[in-house]
C-alpha positions in Angstrom: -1.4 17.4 75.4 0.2 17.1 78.8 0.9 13.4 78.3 1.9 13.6 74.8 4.4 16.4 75.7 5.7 14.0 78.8 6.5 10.8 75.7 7.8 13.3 74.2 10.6 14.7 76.9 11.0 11.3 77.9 11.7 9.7 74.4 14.2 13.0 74.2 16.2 11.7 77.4 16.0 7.7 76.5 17.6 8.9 73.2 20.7 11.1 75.2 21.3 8.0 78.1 22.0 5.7 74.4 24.0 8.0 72.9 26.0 8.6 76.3 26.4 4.8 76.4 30.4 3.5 76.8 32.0 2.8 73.1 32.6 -1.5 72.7 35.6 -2.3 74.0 38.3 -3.6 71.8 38.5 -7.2 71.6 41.5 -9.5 72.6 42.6 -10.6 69.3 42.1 -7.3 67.7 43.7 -5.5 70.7 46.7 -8.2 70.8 46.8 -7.8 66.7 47.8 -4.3 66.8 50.1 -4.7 69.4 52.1 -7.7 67.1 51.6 -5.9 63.4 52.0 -2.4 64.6 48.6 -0.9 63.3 45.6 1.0 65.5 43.1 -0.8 67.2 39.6 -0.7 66.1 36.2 -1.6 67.8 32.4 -2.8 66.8 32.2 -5.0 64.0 35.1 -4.9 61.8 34.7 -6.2 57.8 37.6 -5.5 56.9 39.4 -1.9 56.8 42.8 -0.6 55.5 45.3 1.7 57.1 47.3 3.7 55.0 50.8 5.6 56.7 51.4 9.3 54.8 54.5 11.2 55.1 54.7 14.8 54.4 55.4 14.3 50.6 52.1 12.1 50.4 53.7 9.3 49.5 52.8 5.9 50.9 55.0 4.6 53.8 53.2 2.0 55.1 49.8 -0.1 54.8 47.9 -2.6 56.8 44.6 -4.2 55.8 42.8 -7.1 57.5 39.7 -8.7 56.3 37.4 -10.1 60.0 34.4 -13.0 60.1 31.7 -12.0 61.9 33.2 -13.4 65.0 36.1 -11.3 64.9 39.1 -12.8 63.8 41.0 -12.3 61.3 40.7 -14.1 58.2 43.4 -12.5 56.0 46.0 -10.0 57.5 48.2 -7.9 54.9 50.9 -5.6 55.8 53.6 -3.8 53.6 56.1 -1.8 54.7 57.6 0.1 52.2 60.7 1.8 54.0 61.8 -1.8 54.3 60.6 -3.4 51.4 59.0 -5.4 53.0 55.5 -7.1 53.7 53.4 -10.5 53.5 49.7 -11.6 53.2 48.2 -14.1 55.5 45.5 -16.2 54.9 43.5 -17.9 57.8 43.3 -22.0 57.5 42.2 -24.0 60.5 44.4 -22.9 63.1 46.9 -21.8 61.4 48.2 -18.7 59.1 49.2 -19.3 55.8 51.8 -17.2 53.5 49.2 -16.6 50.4 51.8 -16.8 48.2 54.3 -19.8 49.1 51.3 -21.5 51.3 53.6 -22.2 54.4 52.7 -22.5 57.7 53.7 -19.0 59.3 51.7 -18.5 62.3 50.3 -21.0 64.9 46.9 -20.4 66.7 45.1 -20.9 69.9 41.6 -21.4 70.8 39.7 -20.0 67.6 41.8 -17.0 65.8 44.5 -15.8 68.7 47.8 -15.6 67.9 50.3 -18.9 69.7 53.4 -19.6 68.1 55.6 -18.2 64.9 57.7 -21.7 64.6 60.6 -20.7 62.0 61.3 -17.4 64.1 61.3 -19.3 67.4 58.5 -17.2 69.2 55.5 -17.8 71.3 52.5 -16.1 72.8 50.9 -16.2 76.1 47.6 -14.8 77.0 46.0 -13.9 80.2 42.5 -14.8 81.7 40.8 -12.4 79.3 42.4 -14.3 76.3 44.7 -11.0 75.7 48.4 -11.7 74.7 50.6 -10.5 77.4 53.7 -11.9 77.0 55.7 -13.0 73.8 58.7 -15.2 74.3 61.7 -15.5 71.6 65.0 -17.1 71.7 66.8 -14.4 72.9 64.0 -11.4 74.0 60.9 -11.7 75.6 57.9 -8.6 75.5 55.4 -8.1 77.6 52.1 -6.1 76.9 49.9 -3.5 78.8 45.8 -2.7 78.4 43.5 -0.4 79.8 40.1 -1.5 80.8 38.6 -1.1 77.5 41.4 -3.5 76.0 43.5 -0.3 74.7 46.8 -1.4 74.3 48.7 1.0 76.9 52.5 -0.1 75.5 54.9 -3.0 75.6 58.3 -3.8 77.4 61.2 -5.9 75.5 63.9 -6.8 77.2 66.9 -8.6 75.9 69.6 -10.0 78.7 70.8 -6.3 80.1 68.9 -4.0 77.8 65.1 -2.8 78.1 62.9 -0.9 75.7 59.4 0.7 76.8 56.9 2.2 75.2 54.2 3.6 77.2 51.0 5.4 75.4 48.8 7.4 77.1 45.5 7.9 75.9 43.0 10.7 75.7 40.6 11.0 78.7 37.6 11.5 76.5 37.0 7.3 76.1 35.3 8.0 72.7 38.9 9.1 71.4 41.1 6.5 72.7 43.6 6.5 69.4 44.6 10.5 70.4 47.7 9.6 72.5 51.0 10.4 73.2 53.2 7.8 73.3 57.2 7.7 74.7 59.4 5.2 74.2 62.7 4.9 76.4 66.0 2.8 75.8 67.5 1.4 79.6 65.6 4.5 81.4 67.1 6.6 78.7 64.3 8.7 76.5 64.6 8.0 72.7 61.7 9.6 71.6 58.1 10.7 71.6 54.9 10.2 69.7 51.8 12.6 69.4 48.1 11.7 67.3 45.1 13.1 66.9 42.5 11.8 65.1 38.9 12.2 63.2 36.3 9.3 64.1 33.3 8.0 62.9 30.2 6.5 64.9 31.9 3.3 65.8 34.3 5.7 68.1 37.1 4.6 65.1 39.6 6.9 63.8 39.2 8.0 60.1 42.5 9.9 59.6 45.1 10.6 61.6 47.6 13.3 62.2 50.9 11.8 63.8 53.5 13.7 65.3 57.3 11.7 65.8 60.6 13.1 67.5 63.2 11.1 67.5 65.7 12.3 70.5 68.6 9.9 70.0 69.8 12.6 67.5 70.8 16.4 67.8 68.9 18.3 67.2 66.5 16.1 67.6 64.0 15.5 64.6 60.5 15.9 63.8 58.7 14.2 61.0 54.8 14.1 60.7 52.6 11.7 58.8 48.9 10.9 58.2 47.2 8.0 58.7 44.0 7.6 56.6 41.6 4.6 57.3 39.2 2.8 55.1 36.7 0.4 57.4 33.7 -1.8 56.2 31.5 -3.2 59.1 28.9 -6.0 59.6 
């Protein structure tokens, strides 16, 4: 009885060191993704997901969906933005992204599925030793990118000739939460505005749905909207 009761307690604590265990880390391309498309970061493996932006009349602002291979890149890459009208749907073909519906050439890759060049728009990537994109270089402004251990993109500097704009996020301490952050973005040291979300995750340490808070400070009184982010993921 003794030794069963021992298996037993020891079973018990095996079972709470695995579920303490660190959550993946997010991968370079998918990290370096987000950064580019403007979507959140997800780890583990990704099938394909959607992300869907709210505002407060429920009406769809935004979307994102990507569609991953087992290795993690991305093999299609959709994103509409509806404030704008506008939006595109890339298709993955050797190493290169494809425009699904006119079949040009829009995107340049390196090594197997990170992102190098976007020829008609004159911009390039360069990654660092981890195979993260840093930097991106254009005609007329280069951006340069920020991580966190665990590949969480921390924000990005743009600077053009004699202006800078920054955004730095700041993530949650708990590391199973990483997408509640606040984020502030600054024009030449001047503050334009801040960002607040909290989220609901699943067991892949993803976010589900989102509640996102946006105050825009380069108007007075400065204004506040709120929107929702709801996620759809499949994984392997």
């Amino acid at each position: 009885m003794n030794k069963l009761f021992l298996l037993v307690l020891a079973t018990t604590a095996l079972s709470a060191c695995d579920n303490q265990s660190a959550p993946q880390a997010f991968t370079p391309e998918m990290a370096s993704f987000s950064n580019e498309f403007e979507f959140d970061p997800l780890r583990g493996p990704v099938k394909d997901f959607s992300q869907t932006l709210l505002d407060e009349h429920d009406e769809v602002v935004k979307q994102v969906s990507g569609r991953l291979s087992s290795e993690g890149c991305f093999d299609l890459l959709a994103f509409q933005d509806r404030e704008n009208n506008t939006g595109a749907t890339l298709l993955l073909d050797a190493n290169y992204y494809l425009d699904a519906q006119t079949r040009e050439k829009r995107l340049r890759l390196q090594g197997k599925c990170q992102l190098a060049e976007m020829p008609s728009a004159g911009v390039s990537w360069e990654t660092d030793d981890n195979g993260f994109v840093v930097t991106a270089r254009g005609k007329e402004t280069t951006a340069s990118y920020r991580y966190d251990d665990e590949g969480y993109p921390l924000g990005k500097t743009t600077a053009a000739k004699d202006q800078r704009f920054t955004v730095v996020s700041t993530p949650a301490a708990d590391p199973r939460k990483k997408l509640d952050y606040t984020a502030v973005s600054t024009f030449n040291d001047r503050e334009l505005g801040s960002v607040r979300q909290t989220c609901d995750y699943d067991s892949h340490d993803n976010p589900v749905k989102c509640e996102l808070q946006v105050v825009d400070e380069s108007v007075q009184p400065p204004l506040t909207r709120r929107y929702t982010i709801k996620n759809s993921i499949e994984y392997y």
